[in-house]
C-alpha positions as CSV (number, residue, x, y, z in Angstrom):
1,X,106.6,107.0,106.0
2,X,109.1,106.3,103.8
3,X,107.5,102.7,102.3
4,X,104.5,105.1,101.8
5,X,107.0,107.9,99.9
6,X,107.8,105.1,97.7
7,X,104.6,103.9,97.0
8,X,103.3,107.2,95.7
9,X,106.6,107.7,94.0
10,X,105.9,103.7,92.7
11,X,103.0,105.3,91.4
12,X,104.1,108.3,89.7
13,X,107.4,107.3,88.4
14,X,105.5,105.4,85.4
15,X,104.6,108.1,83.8
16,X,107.4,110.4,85.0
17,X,109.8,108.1,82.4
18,X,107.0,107.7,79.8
19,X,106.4,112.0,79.9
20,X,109.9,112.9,80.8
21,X,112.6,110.0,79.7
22,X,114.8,107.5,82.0
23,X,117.8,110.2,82.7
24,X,115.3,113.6,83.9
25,X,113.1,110.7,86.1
26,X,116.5,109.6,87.4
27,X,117.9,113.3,88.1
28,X,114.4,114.3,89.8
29,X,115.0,111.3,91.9
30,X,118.2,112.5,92.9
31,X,117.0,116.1,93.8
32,X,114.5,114.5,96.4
33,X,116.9,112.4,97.5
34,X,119.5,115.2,98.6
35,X,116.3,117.4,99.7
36,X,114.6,114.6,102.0
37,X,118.3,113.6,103.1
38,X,118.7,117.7,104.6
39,X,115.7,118.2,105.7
40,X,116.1,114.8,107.7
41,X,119.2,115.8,108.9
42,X,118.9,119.1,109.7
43,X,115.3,118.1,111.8
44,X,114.1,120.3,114.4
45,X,111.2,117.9,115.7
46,X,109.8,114.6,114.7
47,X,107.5,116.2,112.2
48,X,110.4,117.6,110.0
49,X,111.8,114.2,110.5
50,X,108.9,112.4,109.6
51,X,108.7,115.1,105.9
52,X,112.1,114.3,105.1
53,X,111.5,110.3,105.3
54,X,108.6,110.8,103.2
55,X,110.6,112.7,100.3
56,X,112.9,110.3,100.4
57,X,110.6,107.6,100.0
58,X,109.4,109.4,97.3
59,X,113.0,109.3,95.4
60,X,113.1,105.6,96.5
61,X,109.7,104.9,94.7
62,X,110.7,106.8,91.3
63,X,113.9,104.9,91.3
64,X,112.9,102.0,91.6
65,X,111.1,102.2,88.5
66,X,112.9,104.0,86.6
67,X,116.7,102.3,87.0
68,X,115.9,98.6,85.5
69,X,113.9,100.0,82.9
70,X,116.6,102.3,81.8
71,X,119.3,99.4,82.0
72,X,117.3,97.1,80.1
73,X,116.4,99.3,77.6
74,X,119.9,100.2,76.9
75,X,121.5,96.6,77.5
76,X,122.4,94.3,74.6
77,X,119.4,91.4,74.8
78,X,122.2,88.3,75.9
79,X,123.7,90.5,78.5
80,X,120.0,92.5,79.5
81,X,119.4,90.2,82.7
82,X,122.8,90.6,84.2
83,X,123.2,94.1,83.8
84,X,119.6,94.6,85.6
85,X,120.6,92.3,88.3
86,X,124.0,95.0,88.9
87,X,120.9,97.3,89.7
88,X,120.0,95.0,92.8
89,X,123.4,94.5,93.8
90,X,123.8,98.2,94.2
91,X,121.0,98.0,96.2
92,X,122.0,95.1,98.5
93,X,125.4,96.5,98.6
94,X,124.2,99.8,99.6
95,X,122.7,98.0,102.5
96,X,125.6,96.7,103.3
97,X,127.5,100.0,103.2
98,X,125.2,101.6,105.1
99,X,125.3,99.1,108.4
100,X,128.8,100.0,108.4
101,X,128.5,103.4,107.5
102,X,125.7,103.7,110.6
103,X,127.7,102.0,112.8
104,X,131.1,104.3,112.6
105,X,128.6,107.3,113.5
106,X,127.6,105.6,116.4
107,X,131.0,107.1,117.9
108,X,130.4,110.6,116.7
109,X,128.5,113.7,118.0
110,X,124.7,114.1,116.5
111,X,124.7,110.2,115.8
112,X,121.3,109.8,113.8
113,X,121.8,113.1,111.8
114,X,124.8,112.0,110.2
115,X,123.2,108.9,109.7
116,X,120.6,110.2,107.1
117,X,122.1,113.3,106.1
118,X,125.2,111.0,104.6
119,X,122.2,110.0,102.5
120,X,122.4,113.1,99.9
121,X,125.9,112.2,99.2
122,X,125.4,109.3,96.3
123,X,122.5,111.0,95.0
124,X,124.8,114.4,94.5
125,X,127.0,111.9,93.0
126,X,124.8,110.4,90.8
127,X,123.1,113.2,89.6
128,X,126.0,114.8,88.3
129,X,127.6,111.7,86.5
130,X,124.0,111.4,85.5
131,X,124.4,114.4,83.0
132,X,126.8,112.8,81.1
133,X,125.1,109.7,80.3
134,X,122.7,109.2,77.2
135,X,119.1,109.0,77.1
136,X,117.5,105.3,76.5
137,X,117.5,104.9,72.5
138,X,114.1,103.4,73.2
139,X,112.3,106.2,74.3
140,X,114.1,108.7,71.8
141,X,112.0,106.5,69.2
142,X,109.1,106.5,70.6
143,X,109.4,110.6,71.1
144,X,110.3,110.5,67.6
145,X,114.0,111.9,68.4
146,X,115.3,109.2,66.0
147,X,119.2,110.7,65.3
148,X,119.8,111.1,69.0
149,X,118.7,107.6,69.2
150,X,120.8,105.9,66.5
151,X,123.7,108.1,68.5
152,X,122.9,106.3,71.6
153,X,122.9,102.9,69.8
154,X,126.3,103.4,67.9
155,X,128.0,104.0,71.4
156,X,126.4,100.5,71.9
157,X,127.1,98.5,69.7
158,X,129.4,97.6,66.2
159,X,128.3,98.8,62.8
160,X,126.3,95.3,61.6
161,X,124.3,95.3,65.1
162,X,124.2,99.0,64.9
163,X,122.0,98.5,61.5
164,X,119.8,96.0,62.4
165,X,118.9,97.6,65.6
166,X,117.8,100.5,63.9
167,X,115.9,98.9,61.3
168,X,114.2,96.9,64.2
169,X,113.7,100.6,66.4
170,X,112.3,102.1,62.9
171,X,110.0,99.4,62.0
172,X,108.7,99.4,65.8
173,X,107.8,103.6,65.4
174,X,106.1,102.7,62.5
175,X,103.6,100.4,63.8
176,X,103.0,102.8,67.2
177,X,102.0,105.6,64.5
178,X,98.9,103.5,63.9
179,X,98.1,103.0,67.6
180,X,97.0,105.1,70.7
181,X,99.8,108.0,71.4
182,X,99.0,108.3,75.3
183,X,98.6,105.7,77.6
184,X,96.9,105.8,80.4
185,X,96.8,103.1,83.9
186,X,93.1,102.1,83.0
187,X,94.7,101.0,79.8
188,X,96.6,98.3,81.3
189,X,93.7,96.3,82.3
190,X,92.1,97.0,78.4
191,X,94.2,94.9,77.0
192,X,94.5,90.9,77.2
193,X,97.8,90.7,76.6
194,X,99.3,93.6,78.6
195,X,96.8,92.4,81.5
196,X,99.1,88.3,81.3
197,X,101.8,90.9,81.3
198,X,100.8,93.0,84.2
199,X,100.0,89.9,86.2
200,X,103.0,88.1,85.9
201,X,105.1,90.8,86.6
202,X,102.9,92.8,89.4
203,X,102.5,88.9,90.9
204,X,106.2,88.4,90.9
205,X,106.8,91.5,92.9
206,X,104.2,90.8,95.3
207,X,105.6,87.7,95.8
208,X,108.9,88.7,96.3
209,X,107.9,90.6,99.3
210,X,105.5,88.4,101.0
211,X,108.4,85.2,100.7
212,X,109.3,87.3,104.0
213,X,112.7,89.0,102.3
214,X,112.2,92.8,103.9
215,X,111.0,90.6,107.1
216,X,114.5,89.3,107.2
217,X,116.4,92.4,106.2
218,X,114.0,94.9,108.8
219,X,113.9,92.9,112.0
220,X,117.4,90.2,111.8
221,X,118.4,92.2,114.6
222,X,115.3,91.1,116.3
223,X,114.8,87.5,115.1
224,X,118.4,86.6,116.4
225,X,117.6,88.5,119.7
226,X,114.0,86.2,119.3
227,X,116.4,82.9,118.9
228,X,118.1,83.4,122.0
229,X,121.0,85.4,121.3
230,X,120.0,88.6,123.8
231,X,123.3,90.8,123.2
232,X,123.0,94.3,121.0
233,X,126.4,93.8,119.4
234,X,126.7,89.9,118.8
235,X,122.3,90.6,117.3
236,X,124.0,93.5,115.3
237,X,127.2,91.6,114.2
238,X,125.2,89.1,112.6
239,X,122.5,91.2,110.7
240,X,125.5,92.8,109.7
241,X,126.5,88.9,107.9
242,X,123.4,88.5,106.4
243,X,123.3,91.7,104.8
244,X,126.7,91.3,103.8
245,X,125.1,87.2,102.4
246,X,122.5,89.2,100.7
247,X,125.0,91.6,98.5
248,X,127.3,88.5,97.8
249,X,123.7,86.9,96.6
250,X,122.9,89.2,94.1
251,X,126.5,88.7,92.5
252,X,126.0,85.1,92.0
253,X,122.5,86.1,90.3
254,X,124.2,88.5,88.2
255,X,125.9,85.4,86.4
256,X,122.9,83.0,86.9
257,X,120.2,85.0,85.5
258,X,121.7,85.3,82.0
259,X,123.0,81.5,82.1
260,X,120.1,79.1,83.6
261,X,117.4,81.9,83.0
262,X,114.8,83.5,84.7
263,X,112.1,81.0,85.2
264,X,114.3,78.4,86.3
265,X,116.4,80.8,88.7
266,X,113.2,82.1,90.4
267,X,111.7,78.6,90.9
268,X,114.9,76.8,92.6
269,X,115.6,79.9,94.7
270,X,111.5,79.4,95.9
271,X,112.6,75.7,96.7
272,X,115.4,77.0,98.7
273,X,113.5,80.0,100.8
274,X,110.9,77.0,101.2
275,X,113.0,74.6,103.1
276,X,114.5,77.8,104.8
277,X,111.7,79.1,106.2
278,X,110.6,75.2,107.5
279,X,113.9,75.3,109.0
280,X,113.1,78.3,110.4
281,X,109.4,77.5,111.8
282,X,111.1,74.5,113.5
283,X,113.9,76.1,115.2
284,X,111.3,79.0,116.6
285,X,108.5,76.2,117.9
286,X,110.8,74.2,119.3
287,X,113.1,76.9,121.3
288,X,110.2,78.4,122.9
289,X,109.2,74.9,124.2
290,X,112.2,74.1,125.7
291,X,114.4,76.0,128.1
292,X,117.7,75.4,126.9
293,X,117.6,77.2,123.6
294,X,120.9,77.1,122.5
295,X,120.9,74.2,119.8
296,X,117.7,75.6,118.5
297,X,118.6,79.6,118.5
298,X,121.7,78.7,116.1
299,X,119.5,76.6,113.9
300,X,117.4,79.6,113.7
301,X,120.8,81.5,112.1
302,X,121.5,78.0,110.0
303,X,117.9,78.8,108.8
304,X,118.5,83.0,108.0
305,X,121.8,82.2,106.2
306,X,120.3,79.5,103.9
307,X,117.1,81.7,103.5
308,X,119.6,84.4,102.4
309,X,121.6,82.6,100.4
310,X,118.6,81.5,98.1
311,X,116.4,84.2,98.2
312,X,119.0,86.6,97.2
313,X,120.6,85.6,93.5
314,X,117.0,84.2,92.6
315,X,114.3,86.2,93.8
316,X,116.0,89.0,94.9
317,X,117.2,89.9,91.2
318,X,114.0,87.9,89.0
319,X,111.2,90.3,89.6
320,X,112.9,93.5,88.6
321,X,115.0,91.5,85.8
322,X,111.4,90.6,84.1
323,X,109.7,93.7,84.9
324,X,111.8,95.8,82.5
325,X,111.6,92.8,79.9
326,X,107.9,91.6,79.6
327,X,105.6,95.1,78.8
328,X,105.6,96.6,75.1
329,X,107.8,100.1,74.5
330,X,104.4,102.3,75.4
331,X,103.8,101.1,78.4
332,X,106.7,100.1,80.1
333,X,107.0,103.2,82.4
334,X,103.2,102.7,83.5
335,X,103.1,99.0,84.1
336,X,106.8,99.3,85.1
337,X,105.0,101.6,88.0
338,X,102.2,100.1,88.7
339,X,104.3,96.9,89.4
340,X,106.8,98.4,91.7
341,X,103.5,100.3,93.6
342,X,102.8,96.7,94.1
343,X,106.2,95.9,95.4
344,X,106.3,98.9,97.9
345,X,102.7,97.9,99.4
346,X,103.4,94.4,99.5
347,X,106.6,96.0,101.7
348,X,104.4,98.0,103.9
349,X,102.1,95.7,104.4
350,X,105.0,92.8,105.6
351,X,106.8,95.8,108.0
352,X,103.7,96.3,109.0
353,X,102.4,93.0,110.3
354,X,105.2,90.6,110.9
355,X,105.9,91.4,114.4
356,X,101.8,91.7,115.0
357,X,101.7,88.2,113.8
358,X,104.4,87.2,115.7
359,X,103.4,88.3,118.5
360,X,99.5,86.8,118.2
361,X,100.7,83.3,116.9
362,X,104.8,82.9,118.0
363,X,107.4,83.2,116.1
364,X,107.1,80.0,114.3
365,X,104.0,79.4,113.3
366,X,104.6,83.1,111.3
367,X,107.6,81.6,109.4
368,X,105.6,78.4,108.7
369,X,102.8,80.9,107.0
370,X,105.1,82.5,105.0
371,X,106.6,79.0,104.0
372,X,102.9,78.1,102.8
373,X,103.3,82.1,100.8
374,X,106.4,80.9,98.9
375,X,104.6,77.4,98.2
376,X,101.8,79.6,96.4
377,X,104.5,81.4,94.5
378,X,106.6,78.5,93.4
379,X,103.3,77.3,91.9
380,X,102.6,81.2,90.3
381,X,105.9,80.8,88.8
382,X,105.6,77.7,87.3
383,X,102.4,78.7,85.5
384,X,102.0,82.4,84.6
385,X,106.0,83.5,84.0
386,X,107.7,83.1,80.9
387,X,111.3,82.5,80.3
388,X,112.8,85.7,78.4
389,X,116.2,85.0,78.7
390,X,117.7,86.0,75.8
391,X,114.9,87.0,73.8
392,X,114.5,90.6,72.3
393,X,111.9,92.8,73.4
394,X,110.0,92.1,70.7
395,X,110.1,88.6,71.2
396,X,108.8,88.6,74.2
397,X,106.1,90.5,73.3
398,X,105.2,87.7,71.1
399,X,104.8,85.5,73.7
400,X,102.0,88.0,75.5
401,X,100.0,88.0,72.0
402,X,100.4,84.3,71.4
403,X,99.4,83.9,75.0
404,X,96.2,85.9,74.7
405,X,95.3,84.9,71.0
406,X,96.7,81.9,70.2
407,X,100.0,81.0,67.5
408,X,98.1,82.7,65.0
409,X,98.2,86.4,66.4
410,X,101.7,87.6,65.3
411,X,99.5,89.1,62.4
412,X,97.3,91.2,64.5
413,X,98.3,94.0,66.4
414,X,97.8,94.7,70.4
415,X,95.3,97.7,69.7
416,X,93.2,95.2,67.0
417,X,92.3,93.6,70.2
418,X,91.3,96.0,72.1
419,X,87.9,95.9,71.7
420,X,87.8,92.0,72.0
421,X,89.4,92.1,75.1
């Protein structure tokens, strides 16, 4: 219930940040949060249980969507990529946090409702250091708020940046006076360009969750119980590593992302989950054919910790680095949305059928199919992404039009097409 709060609150936050602005979508996020985390904790039945999991989910969806976009649009263009990544090594380290902070309420009285009640703490926390930060200079523009804006921007950068980033902001609110002033999801799809857009990014976080990361993160517990290792603690021990692998991950993405660039990141972290996952298959087929599964259930972990270690600084940061990056200033919240509503189905649908799977076809053979997955998306990468590192939005918006209508279309404008497309 909580993949599904986030899938609705995927596909809501969009236009929650487009009606409302980054910081409000971010402090409505952090009122559910607190809410879902009470009502989970202070849970009289499994019904009240099951609400509170669903407004948090709900939280969870409209943050994901709203955090990288509010980053990016407030992040200097060379240093865009590795601030967004920080946003996925909160996340990862928040996993890791929380497997620690779980396991020191095991020892205490009313276990599980500490366990999610602790939940409302960071969102307290972050709503109220929330207030003090500035709205994204973007969307101030585009709401035609344009001295709170060049505010924003002078706490960002130096005087000569300052100018030229307000001549580019000005010249950018000019053009969107002669084009559509609401933006709705069927709009998305009207447009050639925003449709490339839309499928690179919405295809990148499919991808991300079909290579079999939440698989990993959900069930490691399981799969080292699955390779032969049958003991709670030393099965909980070492999904307690490989979250700890997947935080220190997203670190080394931090730096990568910004230095050998988006494109080629994603496509040698792809190589790397490949071979992982073939490791993987291999260690699951053979252990269940032969009885002493030692050698094989620790080439199973070999196979986790190298899947980790190159899933996490590539793929893991990639799709919500170029997510915030690709869509034009009017409809980044709704494609930024509709991308993440991918994401959280593409979740649900992996929880949802890895242990079926499993279970119908072995362990194995399951690994091996999501080896042929990653295969498909080493291939998507390779063909429909761009590279945007260090490119201003603009820029890369360039790339969409030239994309859609040739070298020639930098003098014809995204709603000049419309009707073409």
């Amino acid at each position: 219930m909580a993949l599904v709060g986030a899938i609705v609150g995927a596909a809501v936050g969009g236009w929650v940040n487009d009606a409302c602005g980054r910081k409000k979508a971010t402090l409505i996020s952090d009122v559910i949060f607190a809410v879902g985390s009470v009502v989970m904790a202070a849970a009289p039945g499994p019904y009240v249980l099951i609400l509170g999991r669903l407004l948090v989910g709900l939280g969870v969806g409209v943050a994901s969507v709203t955090a990288p976009v509010y980053i990016a649009e407030v992040s200097p263009s060379e240093i865009r990529g590795g601030l967004v990544s920080i946003n996925v090594l909160m996340i990862t380290g928040g996993q890791f946090l929380s497997y620690l902070i779980n396991l020191a309420f095991t020892q205490v009285p009313g276990t599980w409702r500490w366990m999610l009640g602790v939940a409302g703490v960071p969102a307290v926390v972050q709503f109220v250091l929330m207030l003090f930060l500035p709205e994204s200079p973007r969307w101030l523009f585009v709401k035609n708020r344009k001295n709170e804006a060049v505010d924003v921007l002078s706490r960002i950068y130096d005087s000569t940046r300052l100018q030229d980033e307000v001549e580019f902001l000005n010249a950018q609110s000019e053009q969107d006076l002669h084009e559509t002033n609401e933006i709705f999801y069927l709009d998305v799809f009207k447009y050639k360009e925003i449709r490339l857009a839309f499928l690179a990014g919405a295809g990148l976080q499919a991808f991300q969750q079909f290579t079999g990361i939440n698989t990993v993160m959900y069930y490691s517990p399981t799969i080292v119980q699955m390779a032969g290792f049958h003991s709670n603690e030393l099965a909980l021990l070492l999904s307690l590593i490989v979250a700890g692998m997947n935080a220190a991950g997203s670190v080394l993405g931090i730096y990568l992302i910004d230095h050998a660039g988006r494109k080629k990141l994603a496509l040698s972290s792809l190589a790397g989950v490949i071979v992982a996952l073939i490791i993987l298959s291999v260690a699951f087929i053979n252990q269940s054919s032969h009885s002493t599964n030692g050698l094989f259930g620790w080439l199973a972990i070999l196979g986790l910790a190298l899947y980790i270690a190159f899933f996490s600084p590539g793929m893991g940061t990639v799709p919500w680095t170029v997510n915030s990056e690709i869509y034009p200033e009017e409809f980044r919240g709704i494609c930024g949305g509709m991308s993440a509503t991918v994401n959280w189905v593409s979740n649900l649908i992996v929880a949802q059928t890895f242990l079926s799977i499993a279970a119908a076809v072995g362990t194995g053979p399951t690994f091996l199919i999501i080896a042929g997955i990653a295969v498909l998306a080493f291939l998507f990468v390779s063909v429909y992404v761009p590279e945007t590192k260090g490119l201003t939005f603009d820029e890369v918006e360039q790339i969409w039009r030239e994309r859609a209508w040739g070298k020639n279309s930098n003098t014809h404008s995204l709603i000049e097409h419309g009707n073409q497309s």
